[in-house]
TIRO-2110 file (N, C-alpha, C; in Angstrom, 1 decimal):
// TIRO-2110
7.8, -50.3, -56.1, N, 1, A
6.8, -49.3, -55.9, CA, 1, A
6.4, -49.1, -54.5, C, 1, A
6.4, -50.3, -53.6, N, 2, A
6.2, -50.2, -52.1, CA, 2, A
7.1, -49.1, -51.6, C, 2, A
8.3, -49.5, -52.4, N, 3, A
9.6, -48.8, -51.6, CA, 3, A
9.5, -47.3, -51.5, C, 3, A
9.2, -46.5, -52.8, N, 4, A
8.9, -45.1, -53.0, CA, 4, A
8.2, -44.8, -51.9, C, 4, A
6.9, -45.3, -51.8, N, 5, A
5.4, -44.9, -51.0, CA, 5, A
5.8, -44.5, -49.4, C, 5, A
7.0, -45.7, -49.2, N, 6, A
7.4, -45.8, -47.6, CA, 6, A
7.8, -44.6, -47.4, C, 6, A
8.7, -44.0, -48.1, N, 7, A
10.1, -43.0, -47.8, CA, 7, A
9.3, -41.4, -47.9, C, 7, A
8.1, -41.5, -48.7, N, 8, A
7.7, -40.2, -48.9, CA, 8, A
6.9, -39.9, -48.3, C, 8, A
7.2, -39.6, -46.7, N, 9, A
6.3, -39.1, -45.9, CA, 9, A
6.2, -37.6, -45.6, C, 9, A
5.3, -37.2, -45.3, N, 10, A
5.1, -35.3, -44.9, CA, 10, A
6.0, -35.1, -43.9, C, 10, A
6.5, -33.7, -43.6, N, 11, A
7.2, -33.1, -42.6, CA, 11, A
5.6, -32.2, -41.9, C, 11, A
5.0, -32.5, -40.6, N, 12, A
3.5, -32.1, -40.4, CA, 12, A
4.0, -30.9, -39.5, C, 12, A
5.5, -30.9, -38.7, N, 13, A
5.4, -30.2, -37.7, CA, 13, A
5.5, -28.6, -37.9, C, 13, A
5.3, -27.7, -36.7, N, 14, A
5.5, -26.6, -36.9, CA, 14, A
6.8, -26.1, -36.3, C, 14, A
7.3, -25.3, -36.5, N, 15, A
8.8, -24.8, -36.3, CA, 15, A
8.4, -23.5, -35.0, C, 15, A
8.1, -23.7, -33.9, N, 16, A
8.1, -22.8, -33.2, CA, 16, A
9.2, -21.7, -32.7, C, 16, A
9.9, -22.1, -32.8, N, 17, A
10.8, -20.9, -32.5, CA, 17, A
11.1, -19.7, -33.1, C, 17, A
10.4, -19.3, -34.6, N, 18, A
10.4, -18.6, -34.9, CA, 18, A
9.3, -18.1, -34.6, C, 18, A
8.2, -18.0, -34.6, N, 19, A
6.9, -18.0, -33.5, CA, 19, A
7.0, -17.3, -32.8, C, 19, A
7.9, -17.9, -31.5, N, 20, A
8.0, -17.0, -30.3, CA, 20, A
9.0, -15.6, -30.8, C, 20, A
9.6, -16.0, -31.4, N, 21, A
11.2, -14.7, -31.7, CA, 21, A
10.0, -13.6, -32.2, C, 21, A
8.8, -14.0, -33.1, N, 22, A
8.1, -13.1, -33.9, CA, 22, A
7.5, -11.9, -32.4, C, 22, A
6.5, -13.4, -31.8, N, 23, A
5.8, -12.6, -30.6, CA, 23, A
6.4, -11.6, -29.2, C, 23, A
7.1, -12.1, -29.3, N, 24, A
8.3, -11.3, -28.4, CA, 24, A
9.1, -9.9, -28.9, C, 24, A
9.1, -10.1, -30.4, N, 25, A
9.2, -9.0, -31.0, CA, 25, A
8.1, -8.0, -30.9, C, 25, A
7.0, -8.5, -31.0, N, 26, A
5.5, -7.5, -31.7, CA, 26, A
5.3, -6.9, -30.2, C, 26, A
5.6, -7.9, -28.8, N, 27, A
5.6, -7.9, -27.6, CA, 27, A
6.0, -6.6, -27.1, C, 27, A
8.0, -6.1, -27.6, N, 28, A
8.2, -5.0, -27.3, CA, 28, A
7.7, -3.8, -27.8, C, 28, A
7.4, -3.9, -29.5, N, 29, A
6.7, -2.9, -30.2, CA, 29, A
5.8, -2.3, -29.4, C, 29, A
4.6, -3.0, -28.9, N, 30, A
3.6, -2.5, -28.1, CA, 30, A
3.9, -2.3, -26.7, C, 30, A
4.6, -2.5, -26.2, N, 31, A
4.9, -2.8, -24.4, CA, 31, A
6.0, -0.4, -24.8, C, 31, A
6.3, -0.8, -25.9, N, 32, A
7.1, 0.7, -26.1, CA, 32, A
6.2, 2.0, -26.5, C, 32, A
5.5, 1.6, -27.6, N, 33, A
4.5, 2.5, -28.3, CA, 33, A
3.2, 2.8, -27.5, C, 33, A
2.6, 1.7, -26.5, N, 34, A
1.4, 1.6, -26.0, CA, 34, A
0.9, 3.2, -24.9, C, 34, A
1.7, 3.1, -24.4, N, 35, A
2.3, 4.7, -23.7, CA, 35, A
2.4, 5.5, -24.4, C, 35, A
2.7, 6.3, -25.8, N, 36, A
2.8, 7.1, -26.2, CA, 36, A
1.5, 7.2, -27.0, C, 36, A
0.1, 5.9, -27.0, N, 37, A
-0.5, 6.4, -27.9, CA, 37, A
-1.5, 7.4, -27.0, C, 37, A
-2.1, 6.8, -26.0, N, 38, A
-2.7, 7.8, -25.1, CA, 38, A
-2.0, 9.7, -24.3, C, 38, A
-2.5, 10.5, -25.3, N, 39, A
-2.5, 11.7, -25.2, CA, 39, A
-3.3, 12.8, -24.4, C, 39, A
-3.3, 12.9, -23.5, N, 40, A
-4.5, 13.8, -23.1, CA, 40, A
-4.4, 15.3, -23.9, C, 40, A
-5.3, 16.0, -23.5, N, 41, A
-5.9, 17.1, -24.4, CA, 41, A
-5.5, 18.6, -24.2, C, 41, A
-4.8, 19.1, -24.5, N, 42, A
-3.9, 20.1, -24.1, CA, 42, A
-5.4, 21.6, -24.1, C, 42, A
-5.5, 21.7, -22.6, N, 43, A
-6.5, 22.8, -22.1, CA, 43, A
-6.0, 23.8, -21.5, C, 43, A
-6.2, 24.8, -20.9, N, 44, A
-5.7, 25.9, -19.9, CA, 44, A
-7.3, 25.8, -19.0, C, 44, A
-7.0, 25.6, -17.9, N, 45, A
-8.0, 25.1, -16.8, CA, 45, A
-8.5, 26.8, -16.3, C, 45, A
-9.5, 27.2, -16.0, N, 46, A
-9.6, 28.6, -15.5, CA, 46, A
-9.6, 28.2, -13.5, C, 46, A
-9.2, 29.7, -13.6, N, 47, A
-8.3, 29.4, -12.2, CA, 47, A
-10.1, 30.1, -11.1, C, 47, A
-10.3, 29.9, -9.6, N, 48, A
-11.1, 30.3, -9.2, CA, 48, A
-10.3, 30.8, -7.7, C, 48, A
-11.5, 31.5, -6.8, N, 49, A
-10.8, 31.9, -5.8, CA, 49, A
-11.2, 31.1, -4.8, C, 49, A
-11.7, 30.4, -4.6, N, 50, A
-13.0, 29.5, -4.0, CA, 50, A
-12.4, 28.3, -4.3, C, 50, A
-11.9, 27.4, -3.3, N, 51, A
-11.4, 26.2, -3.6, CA, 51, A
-12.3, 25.0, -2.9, C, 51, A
-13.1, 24.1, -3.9, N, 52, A
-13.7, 23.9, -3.1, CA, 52, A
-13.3, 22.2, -2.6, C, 52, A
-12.6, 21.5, -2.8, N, 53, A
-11.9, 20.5, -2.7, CA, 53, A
-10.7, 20.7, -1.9, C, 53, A
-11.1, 20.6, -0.8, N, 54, A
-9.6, 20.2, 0.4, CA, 54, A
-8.8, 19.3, 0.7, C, 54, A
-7.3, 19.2, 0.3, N, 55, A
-7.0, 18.1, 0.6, CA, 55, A
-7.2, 17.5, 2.1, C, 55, A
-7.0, 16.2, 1.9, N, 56, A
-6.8, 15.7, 3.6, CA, 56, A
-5.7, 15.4, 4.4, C, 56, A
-5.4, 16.1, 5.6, N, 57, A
-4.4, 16.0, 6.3, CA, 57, A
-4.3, 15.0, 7.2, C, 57, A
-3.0, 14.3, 6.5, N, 58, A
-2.7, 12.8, 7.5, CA, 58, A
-1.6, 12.5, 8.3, C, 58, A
-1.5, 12.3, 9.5, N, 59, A
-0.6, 12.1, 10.6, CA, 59, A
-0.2, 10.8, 10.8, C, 59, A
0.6, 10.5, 10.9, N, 60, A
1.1, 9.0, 11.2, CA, 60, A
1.6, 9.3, 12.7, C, 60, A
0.7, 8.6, 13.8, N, 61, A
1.6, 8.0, 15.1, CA, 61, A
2.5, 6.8, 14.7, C, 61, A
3.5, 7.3, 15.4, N, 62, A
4.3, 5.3, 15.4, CA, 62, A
4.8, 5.4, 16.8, C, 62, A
4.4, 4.2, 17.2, N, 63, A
5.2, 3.5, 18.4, CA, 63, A
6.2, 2.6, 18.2, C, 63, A
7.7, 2.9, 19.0, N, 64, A
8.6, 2.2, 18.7, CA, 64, A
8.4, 0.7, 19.6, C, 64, A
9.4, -0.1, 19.4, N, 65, A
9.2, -1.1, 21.0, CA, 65, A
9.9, -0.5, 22.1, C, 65, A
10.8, 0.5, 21.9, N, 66, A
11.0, 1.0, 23.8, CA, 66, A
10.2, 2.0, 23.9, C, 66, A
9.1, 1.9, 22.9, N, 67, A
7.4, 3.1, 23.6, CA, 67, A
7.9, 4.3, 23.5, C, 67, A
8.7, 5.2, 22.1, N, 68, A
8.8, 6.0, 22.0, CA, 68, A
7.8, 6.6, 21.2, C, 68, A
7.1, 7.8, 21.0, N, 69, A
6.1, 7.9, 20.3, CA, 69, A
6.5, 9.0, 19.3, C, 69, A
6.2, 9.1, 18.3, N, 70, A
6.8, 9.9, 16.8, CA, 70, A
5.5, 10.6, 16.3, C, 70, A
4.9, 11.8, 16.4, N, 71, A
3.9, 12.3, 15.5, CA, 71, A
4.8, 12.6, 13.9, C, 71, A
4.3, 12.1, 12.7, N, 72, A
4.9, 12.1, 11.7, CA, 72, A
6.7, 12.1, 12.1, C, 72, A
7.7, 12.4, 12.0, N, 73, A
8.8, 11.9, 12.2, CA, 73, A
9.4, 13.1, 13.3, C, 73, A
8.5, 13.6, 14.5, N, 74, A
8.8, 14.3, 15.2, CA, 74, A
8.5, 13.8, 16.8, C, 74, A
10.0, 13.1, 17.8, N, 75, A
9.6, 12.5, 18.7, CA, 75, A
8.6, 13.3, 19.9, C, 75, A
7.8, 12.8, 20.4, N, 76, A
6.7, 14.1, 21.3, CA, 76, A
6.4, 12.4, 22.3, C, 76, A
6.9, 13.4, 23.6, N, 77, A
6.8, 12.6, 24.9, CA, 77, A
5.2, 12.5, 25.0, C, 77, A
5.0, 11.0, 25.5, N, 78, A
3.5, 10.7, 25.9, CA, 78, A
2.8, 11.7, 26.7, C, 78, A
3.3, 12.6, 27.5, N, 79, A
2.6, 13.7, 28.3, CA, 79, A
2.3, 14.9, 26.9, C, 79, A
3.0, 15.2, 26.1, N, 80, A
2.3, 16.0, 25.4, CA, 80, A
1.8, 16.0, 24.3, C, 80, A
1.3, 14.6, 24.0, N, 81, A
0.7, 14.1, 22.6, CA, 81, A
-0.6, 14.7, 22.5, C, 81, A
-1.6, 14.4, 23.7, N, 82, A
-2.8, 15.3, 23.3, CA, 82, A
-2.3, 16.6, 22.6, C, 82, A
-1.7, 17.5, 23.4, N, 83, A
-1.6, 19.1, 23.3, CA, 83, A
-0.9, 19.4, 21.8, C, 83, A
-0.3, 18.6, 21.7, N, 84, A
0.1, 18.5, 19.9, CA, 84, A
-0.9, 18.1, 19.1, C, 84, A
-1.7, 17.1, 18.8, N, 85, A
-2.9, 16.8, 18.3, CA, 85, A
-4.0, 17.7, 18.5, C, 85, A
-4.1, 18.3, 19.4, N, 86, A
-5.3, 19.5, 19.6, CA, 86, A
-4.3, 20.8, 18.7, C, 86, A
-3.7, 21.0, 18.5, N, 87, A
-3.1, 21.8, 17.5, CA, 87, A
-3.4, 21.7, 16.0, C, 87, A
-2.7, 20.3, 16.0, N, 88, A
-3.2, 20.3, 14.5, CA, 88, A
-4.5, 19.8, 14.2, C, 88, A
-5.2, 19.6, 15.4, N, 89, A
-7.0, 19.6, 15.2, CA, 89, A
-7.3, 21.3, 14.8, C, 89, A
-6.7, 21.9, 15.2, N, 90, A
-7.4, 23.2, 15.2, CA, 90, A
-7.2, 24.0, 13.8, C, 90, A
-5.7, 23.4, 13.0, N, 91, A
-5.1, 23.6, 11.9, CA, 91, A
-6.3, 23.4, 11.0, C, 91, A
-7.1, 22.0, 11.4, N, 92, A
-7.6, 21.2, 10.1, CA, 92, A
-8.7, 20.5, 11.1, C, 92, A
-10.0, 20.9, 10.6, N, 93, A
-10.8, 19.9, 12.0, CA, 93, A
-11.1, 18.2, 11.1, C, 93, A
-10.6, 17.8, 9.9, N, 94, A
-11.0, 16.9, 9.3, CA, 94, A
-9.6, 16.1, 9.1, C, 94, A
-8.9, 16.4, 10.5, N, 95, A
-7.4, 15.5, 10.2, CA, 95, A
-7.7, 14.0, 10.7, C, 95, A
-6.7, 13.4, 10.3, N, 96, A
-6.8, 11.6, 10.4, CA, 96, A
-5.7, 11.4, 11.1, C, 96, A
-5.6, 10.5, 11.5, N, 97, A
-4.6, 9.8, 12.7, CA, 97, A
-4.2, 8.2, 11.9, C, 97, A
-3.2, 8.0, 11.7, N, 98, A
-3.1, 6.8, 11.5, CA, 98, A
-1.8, 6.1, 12.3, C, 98, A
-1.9, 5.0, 13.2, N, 99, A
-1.5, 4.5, 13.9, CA, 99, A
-0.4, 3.8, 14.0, C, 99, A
0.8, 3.6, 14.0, N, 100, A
1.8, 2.4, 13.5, CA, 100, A
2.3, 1.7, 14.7, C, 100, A
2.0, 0.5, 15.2, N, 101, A
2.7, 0.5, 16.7, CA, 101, A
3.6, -1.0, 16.4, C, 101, A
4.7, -1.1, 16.6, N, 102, A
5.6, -2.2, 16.6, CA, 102, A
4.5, -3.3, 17.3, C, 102, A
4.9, -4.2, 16.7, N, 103, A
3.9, -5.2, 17.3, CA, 103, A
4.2, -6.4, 19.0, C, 103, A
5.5, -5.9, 19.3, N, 104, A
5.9, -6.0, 20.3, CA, 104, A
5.7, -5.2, 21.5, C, 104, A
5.1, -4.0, 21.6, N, 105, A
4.8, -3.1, 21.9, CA, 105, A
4.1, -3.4, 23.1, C, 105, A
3.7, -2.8, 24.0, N, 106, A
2.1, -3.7, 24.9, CA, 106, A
1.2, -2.8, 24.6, C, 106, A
0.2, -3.6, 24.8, N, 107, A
-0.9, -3.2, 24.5, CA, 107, A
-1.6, -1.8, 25.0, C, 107, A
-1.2, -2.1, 26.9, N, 108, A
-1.8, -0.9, 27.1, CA, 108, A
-1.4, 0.6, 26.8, C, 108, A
0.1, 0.4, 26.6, N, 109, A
0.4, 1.5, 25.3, CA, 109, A
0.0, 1.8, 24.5, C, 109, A
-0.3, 0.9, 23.3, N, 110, A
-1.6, 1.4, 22.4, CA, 110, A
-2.8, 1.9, 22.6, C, 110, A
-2.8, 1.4, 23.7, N, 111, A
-4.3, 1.6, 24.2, CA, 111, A
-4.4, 3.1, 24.7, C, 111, A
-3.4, 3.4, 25.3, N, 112, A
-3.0, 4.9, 25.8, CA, 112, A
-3.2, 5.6, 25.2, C, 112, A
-1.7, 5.6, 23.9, N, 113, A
-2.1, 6.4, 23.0, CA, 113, A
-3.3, 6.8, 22.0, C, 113, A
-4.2, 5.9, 21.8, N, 114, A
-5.0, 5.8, 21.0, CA, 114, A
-6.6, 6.5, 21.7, C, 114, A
-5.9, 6.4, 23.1, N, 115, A
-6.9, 7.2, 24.4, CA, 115, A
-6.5, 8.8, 23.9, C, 115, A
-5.3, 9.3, 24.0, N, 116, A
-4.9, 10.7, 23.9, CA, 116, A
-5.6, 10.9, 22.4, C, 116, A
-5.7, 10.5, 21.5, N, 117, A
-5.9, 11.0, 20.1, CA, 117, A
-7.4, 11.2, 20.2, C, 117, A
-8.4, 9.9, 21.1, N, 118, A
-9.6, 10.5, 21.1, CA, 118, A
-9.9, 11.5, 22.1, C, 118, A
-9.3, 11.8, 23.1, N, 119, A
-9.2, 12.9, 24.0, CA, 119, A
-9.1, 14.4, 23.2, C, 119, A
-7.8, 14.5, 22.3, N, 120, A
-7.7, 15.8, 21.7, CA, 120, A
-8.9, 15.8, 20.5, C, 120, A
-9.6, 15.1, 20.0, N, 121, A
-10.7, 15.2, 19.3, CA, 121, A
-10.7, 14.7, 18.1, C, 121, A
-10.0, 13.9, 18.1, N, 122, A
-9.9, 13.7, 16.6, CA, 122, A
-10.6, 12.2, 16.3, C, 122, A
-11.2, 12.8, 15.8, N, 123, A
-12.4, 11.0, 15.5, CA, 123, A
-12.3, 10.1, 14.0, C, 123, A
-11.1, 10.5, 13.4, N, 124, A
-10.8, 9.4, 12.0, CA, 124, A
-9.3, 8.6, 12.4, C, 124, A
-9.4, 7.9, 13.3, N, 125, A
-8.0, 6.5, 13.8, CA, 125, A
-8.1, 5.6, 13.1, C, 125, A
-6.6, 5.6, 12.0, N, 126, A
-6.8, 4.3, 11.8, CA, 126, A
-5.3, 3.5, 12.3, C, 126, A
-5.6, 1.9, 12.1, N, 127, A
-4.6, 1.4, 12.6, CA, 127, A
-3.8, 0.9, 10.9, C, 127, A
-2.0, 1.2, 11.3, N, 128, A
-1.8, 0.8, 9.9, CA, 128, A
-0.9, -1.0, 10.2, C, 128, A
-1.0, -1.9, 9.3, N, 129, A
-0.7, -2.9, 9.5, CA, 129, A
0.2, -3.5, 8.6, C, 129, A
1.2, -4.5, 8.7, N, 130, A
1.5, -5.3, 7.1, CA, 130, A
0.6, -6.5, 6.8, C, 130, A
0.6, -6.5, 5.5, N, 131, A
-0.7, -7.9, 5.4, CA, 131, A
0.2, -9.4, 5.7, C, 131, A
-0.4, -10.1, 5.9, N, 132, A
0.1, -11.2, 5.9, CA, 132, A
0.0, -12.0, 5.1, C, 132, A
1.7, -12.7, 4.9, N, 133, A
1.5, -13.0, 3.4, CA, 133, A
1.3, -14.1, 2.9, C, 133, A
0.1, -14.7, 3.4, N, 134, A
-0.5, -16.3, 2.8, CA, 134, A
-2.3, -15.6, 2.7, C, 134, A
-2.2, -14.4, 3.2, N, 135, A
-3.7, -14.0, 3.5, CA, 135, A
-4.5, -14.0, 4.3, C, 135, A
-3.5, -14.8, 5.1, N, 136, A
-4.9, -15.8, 6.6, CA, 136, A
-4.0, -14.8, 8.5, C, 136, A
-4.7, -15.1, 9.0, N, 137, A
-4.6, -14.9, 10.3, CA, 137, A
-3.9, -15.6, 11.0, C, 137, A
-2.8, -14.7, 11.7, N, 138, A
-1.8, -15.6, 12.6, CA, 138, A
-2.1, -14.9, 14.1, C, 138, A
-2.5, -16.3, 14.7, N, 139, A
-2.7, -16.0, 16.3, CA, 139, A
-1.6, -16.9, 16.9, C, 139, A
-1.0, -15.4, 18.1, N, 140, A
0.5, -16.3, 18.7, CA, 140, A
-0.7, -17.3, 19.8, C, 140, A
-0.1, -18.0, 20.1, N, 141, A
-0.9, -19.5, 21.6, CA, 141, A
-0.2, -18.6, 22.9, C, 141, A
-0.6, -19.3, 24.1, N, 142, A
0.0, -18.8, 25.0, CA, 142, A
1.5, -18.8, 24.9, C, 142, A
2.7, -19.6, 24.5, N, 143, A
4.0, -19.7, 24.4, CA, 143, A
4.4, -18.9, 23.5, C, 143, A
3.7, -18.2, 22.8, N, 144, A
4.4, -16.9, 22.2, CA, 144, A
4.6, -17.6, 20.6, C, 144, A
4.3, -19.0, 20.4, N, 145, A
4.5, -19.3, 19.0, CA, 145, A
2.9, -19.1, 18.3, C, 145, A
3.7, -18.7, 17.1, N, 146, A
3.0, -18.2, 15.3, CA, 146, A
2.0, -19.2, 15.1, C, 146, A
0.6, -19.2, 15.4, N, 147, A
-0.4, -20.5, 14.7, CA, 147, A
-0.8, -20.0, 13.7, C, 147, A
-1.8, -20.3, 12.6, N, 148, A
-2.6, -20.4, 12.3, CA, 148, A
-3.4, -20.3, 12.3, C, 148, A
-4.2, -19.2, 12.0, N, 149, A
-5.9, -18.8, 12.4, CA, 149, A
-6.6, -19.3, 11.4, C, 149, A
-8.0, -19.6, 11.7, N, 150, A
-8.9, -19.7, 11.0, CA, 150, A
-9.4, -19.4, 9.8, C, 150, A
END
């Protein structure tokens, strides 16, 4: 009678793999359908003459490293960058400047240029950057090597 008692033990476990095959299924169902359920509302907008939302007009400077200067993808010699930017100030008095300067570049070139933009009048400069990809601040030391900021 001992002997029966030993051998007839439960099977407790769960069989996961059918589990995942299930969830991974229901997974695609909704990752496909989830998109189609949201419909927006089929209107006819009435039209006005009066617009009163203007888009915003944005310029990208780029500085190359041999200090070529590009207003949007059109090269324009550092002598006539004001007189192009007072143009399309005049297009649009709510235009933006945004800055790209190779990071090799020197400075007082940026500096320059960033003098001509406020000269032709245009008061929204921004500078565009890549993030850096730990999050943190890298300052070169005097030898030109990559630290570690703060």
């Amino acid at each position: 009678m001992m002997f029966e008692s030993r051998h007839r033990r439960f099977l407790a476990e769960i069989n996961i793999i059918p589990l995942v095959d299930v969830v991974l299924v229901l997974l695609i169902i909704f990752m496909v359908t989830a998109p189609m359920l949201y419909r927006g509302m089929d209107i006819t907008l009435p039209t006005s003459s009066s617009n009163t939302i203007k888009p915003e007009e944005r310029i990208v400077l780029t500085i190359e490293r041999d200090q070529k200067v590009y207003v949007d993808k059109d090269m324009v010699p550092l002598g006539l960058l004001e007189s192009k930017l007072r143009s399309v100030k005049q297009r649009n008095v709510e235009v933006s400047v945004y800055l790209r300067a190779d990071r090799d570049v020197a400075y007082g070139t940026v500096v320059q240029v960033m003098d001509e933009v406020k000269r032709a009048g245009i008061e929204k400069l921004g500078m565009v950057t890549d993030p850096s990809p730990a999050g943190r601040e890298r300052v070169a030391d005097e030898s030109g090597k990559q630290t570690k900021g703060r």
